[in-house]
C-alpha positions as CSV (number, residue, x, y, z in Angstrom):
1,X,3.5,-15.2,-2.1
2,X,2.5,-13.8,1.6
3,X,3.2,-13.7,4.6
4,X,1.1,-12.2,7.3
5,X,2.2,-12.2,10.6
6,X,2.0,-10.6,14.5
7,X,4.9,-9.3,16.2
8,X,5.7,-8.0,19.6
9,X,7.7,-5.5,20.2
10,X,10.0,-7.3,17.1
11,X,9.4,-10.6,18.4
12,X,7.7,-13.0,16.4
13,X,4.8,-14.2,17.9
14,X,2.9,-15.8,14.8
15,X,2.7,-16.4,10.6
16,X,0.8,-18.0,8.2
17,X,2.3,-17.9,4.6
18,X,0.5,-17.9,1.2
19,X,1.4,-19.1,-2.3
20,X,-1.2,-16.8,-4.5
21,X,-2.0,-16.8,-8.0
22,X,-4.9,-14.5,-9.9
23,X,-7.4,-17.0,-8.3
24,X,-6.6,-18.9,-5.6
25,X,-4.2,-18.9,-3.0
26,X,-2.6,-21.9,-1.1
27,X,-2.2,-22.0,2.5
28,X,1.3,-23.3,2.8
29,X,2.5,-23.5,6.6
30,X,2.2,-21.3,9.6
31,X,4.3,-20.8,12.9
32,X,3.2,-19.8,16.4
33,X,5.0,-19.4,19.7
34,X,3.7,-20.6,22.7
35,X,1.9,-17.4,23.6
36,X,0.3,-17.5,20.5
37,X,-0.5,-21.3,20.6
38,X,-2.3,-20.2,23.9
39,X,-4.3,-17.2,22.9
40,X,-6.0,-18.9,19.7
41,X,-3.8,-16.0,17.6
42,X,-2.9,-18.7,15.0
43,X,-6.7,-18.9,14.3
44,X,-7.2,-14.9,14.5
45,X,-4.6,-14.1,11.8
46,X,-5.7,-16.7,9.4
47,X,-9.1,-15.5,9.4
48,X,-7.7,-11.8,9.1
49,X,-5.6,-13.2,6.0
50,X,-8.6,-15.1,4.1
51,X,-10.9,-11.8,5.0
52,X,-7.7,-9.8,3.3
53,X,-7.5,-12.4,0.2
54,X,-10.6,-12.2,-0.6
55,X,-10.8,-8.1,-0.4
56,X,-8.0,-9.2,-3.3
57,X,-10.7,-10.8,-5.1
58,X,-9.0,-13.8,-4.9
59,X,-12.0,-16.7,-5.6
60,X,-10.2,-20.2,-3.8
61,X,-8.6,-20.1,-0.7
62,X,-7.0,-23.8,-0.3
63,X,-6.2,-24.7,3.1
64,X,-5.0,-28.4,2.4
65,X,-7.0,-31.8,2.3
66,X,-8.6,-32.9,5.1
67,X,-7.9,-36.8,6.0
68,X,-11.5,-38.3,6.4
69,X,-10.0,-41.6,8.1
70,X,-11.0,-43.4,11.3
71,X,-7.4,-44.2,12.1
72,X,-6.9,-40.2,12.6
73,X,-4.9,-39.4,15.6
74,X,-6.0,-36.8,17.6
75,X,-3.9,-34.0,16.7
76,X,-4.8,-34.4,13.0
77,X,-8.6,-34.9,13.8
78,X,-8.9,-31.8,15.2
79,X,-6.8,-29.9,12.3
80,X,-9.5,-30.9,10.1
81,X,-12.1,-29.8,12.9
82,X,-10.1,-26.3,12.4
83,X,-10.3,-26.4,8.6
84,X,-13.5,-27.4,8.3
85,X,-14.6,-23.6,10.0
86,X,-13.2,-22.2,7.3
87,X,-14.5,-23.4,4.3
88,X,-17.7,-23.2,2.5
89,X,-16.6,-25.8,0.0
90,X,-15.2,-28.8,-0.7
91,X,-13.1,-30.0,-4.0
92,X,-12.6,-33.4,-4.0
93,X,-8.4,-34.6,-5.4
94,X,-7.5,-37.7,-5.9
95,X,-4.1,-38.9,-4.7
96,X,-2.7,-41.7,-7.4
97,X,-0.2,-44.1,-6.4
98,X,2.5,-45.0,-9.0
């Protein structure tokens, strides 16, 4: 796993966090303070961390699926906006209920 992050003079001020394997890595959550939230820095560090995981050779970077419904609220329609300028694929999953 990894966590890259900003402080400020030892205050936190953002993180995103990584499960990694040989090949891929999984975007698992990230934190921001308001200043951050602000400034876009959320946005800056997760670019920094997919330009450093791939300098790792790592070959997937996962961010999570996007929900393609119309019944999106706002909030989640523009996480997948955020997402989508990121990737340069898409892998379709299939979620099976049992």
């Amino acid at each position: 796993s990894l966590l890259f992050f900003v402080e400020n003079s030892n205050d936190f001020v953002s993180g995103c966090y990584f499960d990694i394997t040989k090949d891929e890595a999984n975007y698992s959550v990230s934190v921001s303070n308001d200043f951050a939230k602000k400034n876009n820095l959320n946005s800056l560090l997760l670019y920094k961390s997919i330009d450093y995981l791939l300098g790792l050779n790592i070959k997937y970077v996962r961010l999570g699926y996007n929900n393609f419904s119309n019944k999106n609220s706002k909030k989640i329609d523009q996480i997948n906006f955020f997402k989508e300028n990121f990737y340069n694929s898409i892998f379709l999953s299939f979620i099976i209920d049992l």
